[in-house]
VOBA-217002 format. One record per residue (C-alpha): residue number from 1; x, y, z. Coordinates in pm, 1 decimal. Example, Ala and Ser with C-alpha at 12.3 -4.5 7.8 and 13.67 -1.06 7.14 Angstrom:
<sites>
> num px py pz
> 1 1230.0 -450.0 780.0
> 2 1367.0 -106.0 714.0
</sites>
This chain:
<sites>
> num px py pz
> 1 6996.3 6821.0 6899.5
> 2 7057.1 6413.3 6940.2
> 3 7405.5 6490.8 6958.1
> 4 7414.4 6732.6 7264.6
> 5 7151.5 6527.3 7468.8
> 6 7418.6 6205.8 7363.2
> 7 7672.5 6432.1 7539.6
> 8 7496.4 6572.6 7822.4
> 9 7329.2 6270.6 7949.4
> 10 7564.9 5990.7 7825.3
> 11 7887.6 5952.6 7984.1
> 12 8128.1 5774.1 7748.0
> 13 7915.0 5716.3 7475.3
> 14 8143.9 5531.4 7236.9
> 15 8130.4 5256.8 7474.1
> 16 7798.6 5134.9 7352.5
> 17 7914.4 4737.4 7494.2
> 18 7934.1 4893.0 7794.8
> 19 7596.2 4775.3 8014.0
> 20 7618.0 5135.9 8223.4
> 21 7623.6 5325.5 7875.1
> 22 7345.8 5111.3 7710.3
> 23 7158.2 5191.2 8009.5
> 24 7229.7 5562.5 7964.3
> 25 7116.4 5550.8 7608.7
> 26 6800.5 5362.4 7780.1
> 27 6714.6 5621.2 8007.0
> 28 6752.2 5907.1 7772.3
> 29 6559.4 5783.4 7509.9
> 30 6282.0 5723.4 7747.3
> 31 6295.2 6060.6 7948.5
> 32 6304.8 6216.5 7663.5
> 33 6024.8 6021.1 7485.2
> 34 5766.5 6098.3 7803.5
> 35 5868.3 6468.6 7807.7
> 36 5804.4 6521.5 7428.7
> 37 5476.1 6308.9 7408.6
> 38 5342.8 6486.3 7746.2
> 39 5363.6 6807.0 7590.0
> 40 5197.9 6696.8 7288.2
> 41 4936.9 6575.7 7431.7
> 42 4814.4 6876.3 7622.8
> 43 4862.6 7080.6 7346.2
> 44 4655.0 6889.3 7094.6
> 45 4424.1 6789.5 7371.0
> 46 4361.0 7164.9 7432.4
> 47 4340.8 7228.3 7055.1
> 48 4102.9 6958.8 7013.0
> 49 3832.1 7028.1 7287.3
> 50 3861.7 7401.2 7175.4
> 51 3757.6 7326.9 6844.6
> 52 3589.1 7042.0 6860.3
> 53 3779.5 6810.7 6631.4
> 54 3795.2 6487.3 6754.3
> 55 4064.5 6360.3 6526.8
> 56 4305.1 6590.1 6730.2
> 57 4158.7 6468.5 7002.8
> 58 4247.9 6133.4 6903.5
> 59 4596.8 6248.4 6791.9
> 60 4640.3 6361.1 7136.5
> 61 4561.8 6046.6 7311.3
> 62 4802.7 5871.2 7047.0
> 63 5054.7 6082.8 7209.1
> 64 4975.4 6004.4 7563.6
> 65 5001.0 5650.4 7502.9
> 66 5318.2 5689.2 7322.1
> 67 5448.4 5888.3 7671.5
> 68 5233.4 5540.5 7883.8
> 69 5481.2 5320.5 7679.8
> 70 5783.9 5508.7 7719.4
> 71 5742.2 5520.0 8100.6
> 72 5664.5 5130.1 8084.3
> 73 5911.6 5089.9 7859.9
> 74 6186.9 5304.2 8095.6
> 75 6019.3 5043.6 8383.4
> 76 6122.8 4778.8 8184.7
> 77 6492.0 4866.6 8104.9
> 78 6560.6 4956.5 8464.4
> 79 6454.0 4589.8 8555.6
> 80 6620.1 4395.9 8288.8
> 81 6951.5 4536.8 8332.7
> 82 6891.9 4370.6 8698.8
> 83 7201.4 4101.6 8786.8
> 84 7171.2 3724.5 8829.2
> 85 7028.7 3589.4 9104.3
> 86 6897.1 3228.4 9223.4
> 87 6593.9 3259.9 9093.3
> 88 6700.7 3383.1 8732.3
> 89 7065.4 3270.2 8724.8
> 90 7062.8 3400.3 8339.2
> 91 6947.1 3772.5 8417.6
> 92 6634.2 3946.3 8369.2
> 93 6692.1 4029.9 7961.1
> 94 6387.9 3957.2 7878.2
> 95 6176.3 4169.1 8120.5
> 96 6271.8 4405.7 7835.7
> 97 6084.2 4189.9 7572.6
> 98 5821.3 4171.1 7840.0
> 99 5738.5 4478.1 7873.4
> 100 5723.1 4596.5 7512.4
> 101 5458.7 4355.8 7461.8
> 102 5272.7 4532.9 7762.8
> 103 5347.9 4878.5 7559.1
> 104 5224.8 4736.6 7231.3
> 105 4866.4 4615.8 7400.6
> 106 4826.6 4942.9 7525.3
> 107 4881.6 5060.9 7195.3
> 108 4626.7 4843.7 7025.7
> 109 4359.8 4934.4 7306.3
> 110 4387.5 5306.9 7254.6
> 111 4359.3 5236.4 6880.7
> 112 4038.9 5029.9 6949.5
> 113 3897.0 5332.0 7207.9
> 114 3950.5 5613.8 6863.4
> 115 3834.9 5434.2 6653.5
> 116 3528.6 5379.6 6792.0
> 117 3499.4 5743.7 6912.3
> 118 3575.2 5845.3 6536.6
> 119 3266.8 5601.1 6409.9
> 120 3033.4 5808.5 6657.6
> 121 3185.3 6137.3 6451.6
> 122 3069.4 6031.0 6147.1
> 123 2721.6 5882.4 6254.8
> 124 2672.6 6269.0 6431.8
> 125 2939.7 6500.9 6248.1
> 126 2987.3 6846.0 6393.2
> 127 3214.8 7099.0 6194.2
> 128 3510.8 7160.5 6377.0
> 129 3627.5 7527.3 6443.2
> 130 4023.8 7573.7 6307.7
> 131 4179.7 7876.2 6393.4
> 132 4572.2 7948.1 6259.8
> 133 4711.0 7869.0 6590.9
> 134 4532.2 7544.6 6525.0
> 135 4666.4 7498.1 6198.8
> 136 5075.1 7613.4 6337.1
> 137 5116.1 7368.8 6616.4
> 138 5002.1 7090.7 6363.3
> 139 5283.2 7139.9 6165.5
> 140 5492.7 7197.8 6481.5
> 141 5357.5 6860.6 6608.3
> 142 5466.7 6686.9 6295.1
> 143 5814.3 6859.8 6283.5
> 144 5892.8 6765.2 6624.1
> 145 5751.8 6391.3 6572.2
> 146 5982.1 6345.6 6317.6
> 147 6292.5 6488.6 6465.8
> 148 6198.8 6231.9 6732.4
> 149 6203.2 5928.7 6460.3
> 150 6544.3 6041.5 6400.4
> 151 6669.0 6026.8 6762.5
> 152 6494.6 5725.2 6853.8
> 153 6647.9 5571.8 6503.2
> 154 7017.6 5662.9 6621.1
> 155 6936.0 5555.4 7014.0
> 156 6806.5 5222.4 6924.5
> 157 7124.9 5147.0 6696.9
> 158 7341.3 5226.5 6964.6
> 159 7177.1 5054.6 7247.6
> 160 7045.9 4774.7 7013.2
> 161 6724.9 4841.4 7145.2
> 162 6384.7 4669.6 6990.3
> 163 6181.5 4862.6 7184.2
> 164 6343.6 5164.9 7111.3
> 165 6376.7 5110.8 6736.3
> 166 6000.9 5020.4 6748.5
> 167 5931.5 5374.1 6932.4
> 168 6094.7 5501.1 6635.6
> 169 5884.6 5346.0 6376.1
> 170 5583.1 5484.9 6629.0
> 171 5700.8 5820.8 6560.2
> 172 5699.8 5779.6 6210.0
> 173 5363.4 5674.8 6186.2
> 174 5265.1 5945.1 6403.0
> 175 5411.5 6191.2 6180.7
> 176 5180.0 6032.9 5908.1
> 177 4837.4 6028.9 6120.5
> 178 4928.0 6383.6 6255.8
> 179 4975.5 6529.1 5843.2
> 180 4587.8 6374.9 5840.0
> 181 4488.7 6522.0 6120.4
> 182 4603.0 6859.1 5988.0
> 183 4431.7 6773.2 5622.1
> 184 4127.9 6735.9 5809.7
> 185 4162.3 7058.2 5936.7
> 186 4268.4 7220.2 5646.8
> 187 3908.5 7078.8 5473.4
> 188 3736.5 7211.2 5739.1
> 189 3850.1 7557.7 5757.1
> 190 3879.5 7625.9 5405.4
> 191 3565.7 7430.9 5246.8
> 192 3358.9 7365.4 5498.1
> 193 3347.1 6977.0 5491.9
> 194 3396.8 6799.6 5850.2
> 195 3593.0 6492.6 5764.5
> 196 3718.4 6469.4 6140.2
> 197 3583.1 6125.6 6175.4
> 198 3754.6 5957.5 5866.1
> 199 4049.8 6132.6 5957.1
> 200 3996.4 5973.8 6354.5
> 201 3954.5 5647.4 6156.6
> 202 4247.6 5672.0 5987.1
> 203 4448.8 5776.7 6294.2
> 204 4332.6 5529.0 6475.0
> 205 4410.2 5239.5 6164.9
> 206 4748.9 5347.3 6209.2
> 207 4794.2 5307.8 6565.5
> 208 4655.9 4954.6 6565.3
> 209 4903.3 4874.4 6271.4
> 210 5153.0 5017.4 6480.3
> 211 5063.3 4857.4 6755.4
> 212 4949.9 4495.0 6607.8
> 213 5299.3 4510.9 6459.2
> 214 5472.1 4568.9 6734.6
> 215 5348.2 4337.2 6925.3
> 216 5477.9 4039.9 6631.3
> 217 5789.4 4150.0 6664.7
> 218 5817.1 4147.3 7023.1
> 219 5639.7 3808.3 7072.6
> 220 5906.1 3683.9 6839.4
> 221 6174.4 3803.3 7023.1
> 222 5975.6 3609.0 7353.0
> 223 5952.0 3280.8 7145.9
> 224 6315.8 3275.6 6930.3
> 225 6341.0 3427.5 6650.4
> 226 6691.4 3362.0 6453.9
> 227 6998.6 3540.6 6515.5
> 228 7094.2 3756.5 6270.4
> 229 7249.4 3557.2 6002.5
> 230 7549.8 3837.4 5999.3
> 231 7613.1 3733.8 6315.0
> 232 7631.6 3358.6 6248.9
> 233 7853.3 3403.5 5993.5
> 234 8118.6 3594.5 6157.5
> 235 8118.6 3275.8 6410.2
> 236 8243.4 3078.6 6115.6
> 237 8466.0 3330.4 6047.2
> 238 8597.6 3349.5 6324.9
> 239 8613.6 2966.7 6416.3
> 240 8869.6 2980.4 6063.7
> 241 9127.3 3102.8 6277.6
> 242 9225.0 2783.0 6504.7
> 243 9405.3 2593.6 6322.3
> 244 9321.1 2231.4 6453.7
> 245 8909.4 2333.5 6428.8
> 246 8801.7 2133.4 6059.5
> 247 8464.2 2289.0 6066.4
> 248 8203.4 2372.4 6309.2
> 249 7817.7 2289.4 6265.9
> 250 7499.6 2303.9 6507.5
> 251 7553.8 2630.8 6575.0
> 252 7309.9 2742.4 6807.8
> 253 7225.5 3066.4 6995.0
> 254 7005.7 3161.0 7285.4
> 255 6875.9 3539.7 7380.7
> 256 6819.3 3608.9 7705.7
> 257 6795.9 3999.4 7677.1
> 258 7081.9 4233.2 7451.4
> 259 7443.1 4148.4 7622.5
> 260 7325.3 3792.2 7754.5
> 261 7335.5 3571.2 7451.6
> 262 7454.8 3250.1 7528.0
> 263 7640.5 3048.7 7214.6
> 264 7678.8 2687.5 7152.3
> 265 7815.4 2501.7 6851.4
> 266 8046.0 2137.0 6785.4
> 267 8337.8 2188.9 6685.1
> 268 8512.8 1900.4 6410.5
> 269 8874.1 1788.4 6534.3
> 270 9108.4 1514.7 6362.0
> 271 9063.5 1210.5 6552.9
> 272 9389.6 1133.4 6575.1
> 273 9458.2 1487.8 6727.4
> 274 9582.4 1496.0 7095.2
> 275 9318.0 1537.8 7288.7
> 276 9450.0 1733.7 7560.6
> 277 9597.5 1956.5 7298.8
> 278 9236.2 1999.2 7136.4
> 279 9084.2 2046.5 7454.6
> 280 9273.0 2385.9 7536.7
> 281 9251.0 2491.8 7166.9
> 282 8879.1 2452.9 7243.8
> 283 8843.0 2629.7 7557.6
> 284 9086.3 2944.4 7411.8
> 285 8824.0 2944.3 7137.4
> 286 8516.5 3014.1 7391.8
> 287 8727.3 3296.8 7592.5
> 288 8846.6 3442.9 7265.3
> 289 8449.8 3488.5 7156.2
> 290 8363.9 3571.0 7480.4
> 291 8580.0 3837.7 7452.8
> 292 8487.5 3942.4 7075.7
> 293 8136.6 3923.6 7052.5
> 294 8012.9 3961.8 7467.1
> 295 7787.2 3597.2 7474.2
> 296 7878.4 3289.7 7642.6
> 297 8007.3 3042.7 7445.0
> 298 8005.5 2627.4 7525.0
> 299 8192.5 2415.8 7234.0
> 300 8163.5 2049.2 7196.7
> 301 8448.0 1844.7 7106.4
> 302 8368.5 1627.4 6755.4
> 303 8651.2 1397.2 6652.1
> 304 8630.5 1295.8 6264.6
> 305 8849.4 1109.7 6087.3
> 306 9041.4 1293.1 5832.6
> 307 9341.5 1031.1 5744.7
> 308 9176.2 733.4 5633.4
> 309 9156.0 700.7 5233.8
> 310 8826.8 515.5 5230.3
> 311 8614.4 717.3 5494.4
> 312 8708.9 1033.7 5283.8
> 313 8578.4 881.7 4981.5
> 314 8263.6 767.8 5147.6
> 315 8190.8 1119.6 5326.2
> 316 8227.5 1302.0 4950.6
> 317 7990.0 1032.2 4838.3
> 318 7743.7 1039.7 5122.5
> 319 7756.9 1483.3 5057.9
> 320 7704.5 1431.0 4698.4
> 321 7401.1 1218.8 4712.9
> 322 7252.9 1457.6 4986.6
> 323 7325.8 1730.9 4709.7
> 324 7144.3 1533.9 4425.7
> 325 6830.5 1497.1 4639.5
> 326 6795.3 1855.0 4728.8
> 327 7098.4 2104.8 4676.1
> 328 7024.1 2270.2 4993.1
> 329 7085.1 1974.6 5214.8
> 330 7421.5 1920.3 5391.9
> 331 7586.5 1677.6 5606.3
> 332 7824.8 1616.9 5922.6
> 333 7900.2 1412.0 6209.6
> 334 7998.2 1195.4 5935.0
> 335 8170.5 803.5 6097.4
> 336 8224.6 499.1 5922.6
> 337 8213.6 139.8 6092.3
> 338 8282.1 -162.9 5901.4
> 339 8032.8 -483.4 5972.8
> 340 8081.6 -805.0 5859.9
> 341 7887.8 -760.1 5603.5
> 342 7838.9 -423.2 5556.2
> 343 8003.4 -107.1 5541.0
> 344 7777.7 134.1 5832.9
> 345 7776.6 515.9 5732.2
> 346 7630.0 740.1 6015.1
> 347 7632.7 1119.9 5971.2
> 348 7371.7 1344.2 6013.3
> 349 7176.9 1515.1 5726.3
> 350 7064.0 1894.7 5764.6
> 351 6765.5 2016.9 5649.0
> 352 6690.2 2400.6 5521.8
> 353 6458.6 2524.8 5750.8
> 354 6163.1 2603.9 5512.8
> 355 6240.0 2228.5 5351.1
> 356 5899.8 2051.1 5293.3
> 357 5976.5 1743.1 5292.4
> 358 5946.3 1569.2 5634.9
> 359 6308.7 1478.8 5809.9
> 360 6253.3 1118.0 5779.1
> 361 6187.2 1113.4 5432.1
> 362 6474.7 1248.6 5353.1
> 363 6657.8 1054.7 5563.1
> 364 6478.6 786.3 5357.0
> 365 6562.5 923.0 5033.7
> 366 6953.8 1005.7 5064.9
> 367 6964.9 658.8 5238.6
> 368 6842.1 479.2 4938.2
> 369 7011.3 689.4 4658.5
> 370 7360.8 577.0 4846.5
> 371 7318.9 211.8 4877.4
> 372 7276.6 261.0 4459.5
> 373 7538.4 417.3 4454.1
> 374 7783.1 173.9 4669.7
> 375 7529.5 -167.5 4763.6
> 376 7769.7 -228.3 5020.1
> 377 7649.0 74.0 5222.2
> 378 7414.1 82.4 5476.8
> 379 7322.8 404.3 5658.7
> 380 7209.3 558.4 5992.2
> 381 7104.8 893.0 5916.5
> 382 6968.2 1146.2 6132.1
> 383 6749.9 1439.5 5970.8
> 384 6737.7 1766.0 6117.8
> 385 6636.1 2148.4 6080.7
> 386 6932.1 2442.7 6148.2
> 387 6885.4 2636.4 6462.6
> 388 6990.4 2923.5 6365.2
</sites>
């Protein structure tokens, strides 16, 4: 069933880096999100008032603000794929982020409305009538919530979605609070015993999780979170393949909304390297990535000195020590200058990001382990924390 609505309402639909066919998937998986959850609601709405159970009641409300947040949602794809303009000259991505978070509150405030409807069930239970019909569209509900984890699942891979993959995750959990809803039932028809309201309790537990959950993720995605570290490591892959490029390090990487990622990172060069010649190797490196992984990408030029017997000797000493006070930390940006007195080693000293200790106390630390090692050594460190 995915795969004929992928074919009969997305044109080219290999092209997934394609913004028109990401929008496509977009559109489909919200249309067909509010149809589904529209006509789940008024069934289980009619169930529910018929027989009086007001855990299908709350099932069906679930489902009408699962269709609410698809139609935000579909609001809020429509505007982010907007283009630049003077105002926002690096797109309206994250309108998308934006309006998931709306979806997720509304979320939360249904769960809040059941649950307190399902406490006033259990203070004044009434036994809820369950016919078969009842009982059949139930299990129809949950068969048709779970074929729509599924397509969600596959739409939200392909369009690299959050809100889409958290729709799926929605789905799932409605699949879960919909099997209650039918236990309930089940205990009512057969022995008698109106659990409705736990059942409404549970329900409504699960859409707050869902929704309290949601709403996390998408905040994260509003604040930073980090790129995924597959990603970061086919940069430094990829940076491998230029020839005059000794390293790169600071890698860092901006989201402004799925296909506007914008890339930055220093890139190490031999000093003695022609600079001209570097610069275009440089600047082929940004189109090339452009072109590879669809983000903007701005590449600052580090020269380092790779010839010089004694500043090779005193980098491999300075990333030793660093390793002896934690084995996590790591170094670059690495220069010598020679004093009058001294020998000045300035490079700057990377911290893992969960790393207790405070930056300048490690700059303290790997600053006084060297000058035990070599006296003649005085350093200029600067501590940091990886962005990415």
């Amino acid at each position: 069933m995915t795969n004929l609505l992928i074919k009969l309402f997305v044109k080219n639909s290999g092209e997934t880096q394609n913004p028109k066919v990401r929008a496509a998937y977009l559109s489909l998986s919200g249309f067909t999100g509010i149809a589904v959850n529209i006509l789940l609601f008024i069934g289980k709405l009619v169930l529910g008032l018929v027989s009086a159970s007001v855990a299908i009641v709350a099932d069906a409300f679930n489902n009408i603000s699962d269709a609410g947040s698809a139609i935000v949602a579909l609001i809020g794809f429509r505007l982010a794929a907007k283009p630049v303009d003077k105002e926002h000259p690096l797109g309206h991505g994250r309108l998308e982020y934006v309006t998931g978070f709306i979806v997720d509150m509304l979320i939360i405030l249904v769960g809040f409305e059941l649950l307190k409807t399902s406490l006033d069930k259990i203070v004044n239970p009434v036994l809820p009538t369950v016919g078969n019909i009842t009982l059949l569209l139930l299990g129809v509900a949950i068969l048709v919530k779970a074929w729509l984890f599924f397509f969600y699942r596959k739409l939200a891979k392909l369009a690299q979605s959050a809100p889409v993959k958290a729709a799926a995750f929605d789905s799932l959990t409605d699949c879960v609070a919909t099997t209650l809803v039918l236990t309930s039932s089940l205990v009512a028809r057969f022995w008698g015993v109106a659990i409705d309201g736990w059942a409404g309790i549970v329900v409504a537990a699960f859409i707050l999780f869902t929704g309290v959950k949601a709403a996390k993720e998408t905040i994260d995605l509003l604040l930073g979170s980090p790129p995924d570290p597959a990603f970061i490591q086919s940069i430094y892959e990829f940076a491998k393949n230029y020839p005059r490029v000794i390293g790169i390090h600071d890698v860092m990487v901006h989201d402004y909304g799925v296909g506007r990622q914008i890339v930055s990172f220093h890139a190490e060069v031999p000093s003695d390297s022609d600079i001209n010649i570097a610069h275009e190797e440089v600047d082929k490196m940004e189109r090339d990535m452009n072109e590879k992984f669809g983000c903007i990408v701005t590449v600052h030029l580090d020269p380092i000195v790779t010839d010089d017997p004694l500043v090779n000797e005193l980098r491999a000493l300075a990333e030793r020590t660093a390793k002896e006070v934690n084995g996590e930390f790591t170094i670059h940006d690495f220069r010598m200058t020679k004093g009058e007195k001294k020998i000045n080693l300035i490079f700057d000293l990377v911290l893992p990001a969960d790393c207790k200790t405070p930056t300048d106390e490690a700059a303290r630390l790997v600053s006084e382990k060297l000058r035990e090692k070599n006296p003649d050594c005085s350093c200029v460190i600067r501590a940091e924390h990886p962005f990415v």
